[in-house]
C-alpha positions, 0 to 999 in steps of 0.5 A: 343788690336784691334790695336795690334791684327791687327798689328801682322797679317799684321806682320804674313802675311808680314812674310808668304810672304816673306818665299814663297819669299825667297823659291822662289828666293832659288829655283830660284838660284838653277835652274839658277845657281847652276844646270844651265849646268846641266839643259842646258846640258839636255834641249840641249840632247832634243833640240839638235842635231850633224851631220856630215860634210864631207871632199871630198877625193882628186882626182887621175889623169893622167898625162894629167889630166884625173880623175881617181879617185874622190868623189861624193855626195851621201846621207843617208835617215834618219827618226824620228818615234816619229814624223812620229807616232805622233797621228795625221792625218799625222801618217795614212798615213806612210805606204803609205809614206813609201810604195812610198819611197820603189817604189824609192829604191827597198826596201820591205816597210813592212821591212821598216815600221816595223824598224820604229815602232820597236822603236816608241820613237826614233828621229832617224833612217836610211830608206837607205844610199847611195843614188845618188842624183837622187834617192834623188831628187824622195825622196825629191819630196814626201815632207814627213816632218819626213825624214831628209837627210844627205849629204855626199861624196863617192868614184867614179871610172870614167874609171872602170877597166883602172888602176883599180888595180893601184889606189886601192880601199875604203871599209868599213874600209877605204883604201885598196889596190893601191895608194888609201891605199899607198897615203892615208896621202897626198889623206885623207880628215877630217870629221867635226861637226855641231850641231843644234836646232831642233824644235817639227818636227826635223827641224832644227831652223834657226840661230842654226847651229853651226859649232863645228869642220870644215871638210878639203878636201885632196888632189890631187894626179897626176900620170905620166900614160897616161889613153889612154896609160894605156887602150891600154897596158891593151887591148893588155896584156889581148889578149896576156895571154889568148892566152899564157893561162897565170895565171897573167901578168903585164906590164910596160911602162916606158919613157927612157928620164925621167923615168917616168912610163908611164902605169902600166898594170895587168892582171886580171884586177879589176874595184873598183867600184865592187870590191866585185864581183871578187877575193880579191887577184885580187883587193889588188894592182898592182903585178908590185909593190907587187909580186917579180919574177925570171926575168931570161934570159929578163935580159941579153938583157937589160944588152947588151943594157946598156954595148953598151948604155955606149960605154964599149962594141960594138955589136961585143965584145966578153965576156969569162964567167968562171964557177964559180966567187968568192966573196969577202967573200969567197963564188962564184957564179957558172953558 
């Protein structure tokens, strides 16, 4: 009876550990394959993040090469308050941290602190955009390990008003006016992806980036304009109308053996890089190409010279113009 007894505990205890056994390898099997992306896909959502990688906006230049138009780096200061408001030592010292980075960029640091504890749990937050590589260089001087910065392209205008109304501008939205908004298929870039690991501080863990989709630069776009040709035009045509008491002007130069335009010149002028300051309709492209008028008698000398250009008429040929000129539609055209 001894012997019995012990061998259905032994039984009972073989038995115990096989259904915790097969609980387990259950539980295992669910985790592991059953809900494996789901459970990934979440771990991923915590651990992971995507950020942007911009494609650099082609060029505009002159005929001789002379940049018009081009991109510059600028960068986005963004923040993690979770980590900055941890309850640590370092946690004391955001608001003189964020005191210092307001010095840098004129920003008031109460409006700044507050934003970030508007929501303390959040990974992620922007303090400002756009900043020059100098502004973000005095930034990175601080060594704060809650802000991150993003890198990316902005549109820069080196010569200001010279064939400003020429190449248009970006805003917001994109493209707007000029070559910039007509040019757009041959000068667009293509943003890409990237997305990494971070670990506990929002650092990104090393051997974790991942490019998913890459980013394309566009192209170069070169015009016939003389950029030195453009700014005298433009010098001599604003003298002019300001002392004509002209509304607006335009003017074009164009080279007879080819044809090519070699200034296109409006009056008032716009600088892109402040395009916001003056009259929209000033900024929304050149009038040589959008406003239509009336050339009237300018026209006849250009006639002259092209009859005599061709040899069908001499300085001295006389023309008998009649009142009226019928068309072969029956209507006419009366002088």
């Amino acid at each position: 009876m001894r012997t019995r007894s012990g061998r259905a505990r032994i039984s009972l205890a073989v038995l115990i550990v096989f259904a915790i056994v097969a609980v387990f390898v259950v539980r295992l099997v669910d985790i592991q394959v059953v809900r494996a992306d789901e459970f990934n896909a979440a771990s991923l959502d915590k651990r992971g993040r995507e950020v942007t990688t911009y494609g650099v906006r082609g060029d505009i230049v002159d005929a001789h090469g002379a940049v018009l138009a081009d991109s510059v780096l600028r960068y986005d200061i963004t923040a993690s308050p979770r980590v900055a408001l941890l309850p640590t030592d370092a946690a004391v010292s955001v608001p003189a941290d964020l005191a210092a980075i307001a010095a840098i960029t004129k920003q008031d640091p109460a409006a700044l602190y507050a934003a970030m504890t508007a929501n303390p749990k959040s990974d992620f937050m922007y303090l400002i955009k756009n900043v020059t590589l100098d502004v973000f260089e005095q930034i990175d001087a601080l060594e704060i390990s809650w802000i991150y910065p993003e890198r990316k392209s902005a549109r820069s205008y080196p010569n200001g008003q010279i064939a400003g109304n020429l190449v248009g501008y970006i805003g917001t939205d994109g493209p707007q006016a000029g070559l910039e908004l007509s040019e757009d298929q041959c000068l667009a870039s293509a943003n890409g992806s990237t997305s990494f690991e971070k670990g506990e501080d929002g650092t990104a863990l090393p051997g974790s980036e991942v490019v998913s989709k890459p980013s394309k630069d566009g192209g170069a776009l070169r015009l016939t304009i003389d950029r030195d040709l453009q700014f005298y035009v433009q010098q001599r045509m604003e003298q002019t109308a300001i002392q004509l008491g002209a509304t607006w002007t335009t003017a074009v130069v164009i080279r007879i053996a080819d044809g090519h335009l070699m200034a296109v010149s409006d009056w008032p002028t716009v600088d892109p890089n402040t395009v916001h300051s003056g009259p929209v309709d000033q900024a929304a492209g050149s009038r040589a190409f959008s406003t239509p008028y009336e050339p009237g008698s300018t026209m006849k000398a250009l006639t002259a010279a092209s009859l005599v250009d061709s040899g069908a008429a001499n300085p001295g040929s006389g023309v008998v113009a009649p009142y009226s000129l019928p068309q072969a539609d029956g209507s006419s055209i009366s002088d």
